[in-house]
N, C-alpha and C positions, 0 to 999 in steps of 0.2 A: 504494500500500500504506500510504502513512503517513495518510491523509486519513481511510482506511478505520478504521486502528487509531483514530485521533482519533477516530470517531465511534463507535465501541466505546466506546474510554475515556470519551466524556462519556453516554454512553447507562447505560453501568453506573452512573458515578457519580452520574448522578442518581436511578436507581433504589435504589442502595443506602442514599443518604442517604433515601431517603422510605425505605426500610423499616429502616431503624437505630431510630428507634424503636418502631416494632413490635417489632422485634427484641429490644429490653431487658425489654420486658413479657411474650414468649413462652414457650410453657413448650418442656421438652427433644425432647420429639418434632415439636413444629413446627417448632424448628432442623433436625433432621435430616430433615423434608420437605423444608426448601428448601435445605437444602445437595445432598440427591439431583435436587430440577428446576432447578440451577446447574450438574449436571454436562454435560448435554445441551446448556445455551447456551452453555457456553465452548466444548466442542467446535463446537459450529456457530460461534460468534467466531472459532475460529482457521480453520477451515474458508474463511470470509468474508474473514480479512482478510487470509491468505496466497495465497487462490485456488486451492489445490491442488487437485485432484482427490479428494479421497478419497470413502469412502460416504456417503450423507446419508442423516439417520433413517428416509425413507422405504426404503433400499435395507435397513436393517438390519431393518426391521418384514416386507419381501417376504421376506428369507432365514430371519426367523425364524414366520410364518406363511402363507405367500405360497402354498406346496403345499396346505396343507389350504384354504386358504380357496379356490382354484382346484377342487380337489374337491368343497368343498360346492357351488359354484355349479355345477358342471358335475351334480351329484347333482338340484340341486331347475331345473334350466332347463326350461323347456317348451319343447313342439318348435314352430314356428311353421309 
């Protein structure tokens, strides 16, 4: 677990330092893009570096269109 966190903390950090400056010159709605696609990688960070079980985005993308999209596929399949 701690190797894993290590390789978090320095994956971020070098990410973050290459977009620090980006960052300074951005305007307010591109901060708050990438503060909303930060939320999904921490989640998946902790996800990674505790091992837990929980859902992953693919599990939350089935429960939130998984029924319809299984509908249209069964709508447009051809019979073989």
């Amino acid at each position: 677990m701690v190797v894993r966190a290590l390789l978090i903390i320095i994956l971020t950090g070098v990410l973050f330092a290459y977009d620090y400056r980006l960052w300074k010159s951005s305007k307010r709605k591109d901060r708050i893009v990438y503060a909303l696609l930060t939320v999904p990688a921490v989640y998946l960070a902790i996800i990674y570096v505790t091992g837990v079980d929980w859902p992953n985005l693919d599990d939350f993308a089935e429960l939130g269109v998984g029924r319809a999209a299984k509908s249209i596929v069964n709508a447009i399949k051809l019979p073989s």
